[in-house]
N, C-alpha and C positions, 0 to 999 in steps of 0.2 A: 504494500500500500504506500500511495505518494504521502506526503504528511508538508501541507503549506505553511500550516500555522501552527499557534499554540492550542487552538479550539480542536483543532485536529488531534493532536495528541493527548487533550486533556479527554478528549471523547473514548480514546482508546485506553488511556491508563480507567476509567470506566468503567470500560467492557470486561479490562481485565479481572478489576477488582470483584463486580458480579459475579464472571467466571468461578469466584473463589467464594464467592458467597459472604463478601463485605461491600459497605458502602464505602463510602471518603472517609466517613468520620472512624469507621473501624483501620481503614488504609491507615488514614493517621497515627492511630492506637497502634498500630502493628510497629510503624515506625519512629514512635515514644514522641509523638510532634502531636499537638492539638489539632484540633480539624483547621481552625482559622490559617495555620502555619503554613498545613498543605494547601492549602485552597490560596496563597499567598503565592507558597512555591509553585501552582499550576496557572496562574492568572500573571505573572511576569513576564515584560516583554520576550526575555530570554531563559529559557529553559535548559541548566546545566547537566553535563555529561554524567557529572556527580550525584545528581539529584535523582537524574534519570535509574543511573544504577544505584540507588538508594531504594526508590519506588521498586523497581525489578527485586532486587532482595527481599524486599516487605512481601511480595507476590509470590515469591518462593519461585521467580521466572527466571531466564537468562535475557538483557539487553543485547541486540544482535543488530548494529546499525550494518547496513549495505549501500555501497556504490551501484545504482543500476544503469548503463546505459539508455538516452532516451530513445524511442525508438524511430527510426529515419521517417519523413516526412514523405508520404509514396506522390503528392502533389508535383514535388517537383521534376 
């Protein structure tokens, strides 16, 4: 999945947590952070790599960022 923004990602760290059968504010609990803290760190312009693999551990997931080529343009 392409990921543009922060709403993009905050939609998917989300999913995941449902997956898991937590909300944000459990997500938070998992991660000794109050909910306001995560909902701070998912609402910043910028979303760090740190954070990222913080969230992924609280989720018992692995973080797996990918380079994907985009794919050619058949118009031209």
């Amino acid at each position: 999945m392409v990921y543009n923004n922060n709403q993009d990602v905050r939609r998917m760290i989300k999913r995941a947590a449902a997956a898991c059968d937590l909300t944000l504010a459990g997500l938070a609990a998992r991660m000794g952070k109050l909910p306001q803290e995560l909902n701070n760190t998912l609402s910043k312009k910028h979303i760090t790599i740190d954070d990222m693999q913080t969230i992924a551990a609280a989720l018992d997931c692995d973080l797996i960022i990918d380079f994907q080529p985009r794919p050619e343009d058949i118009t031209k």
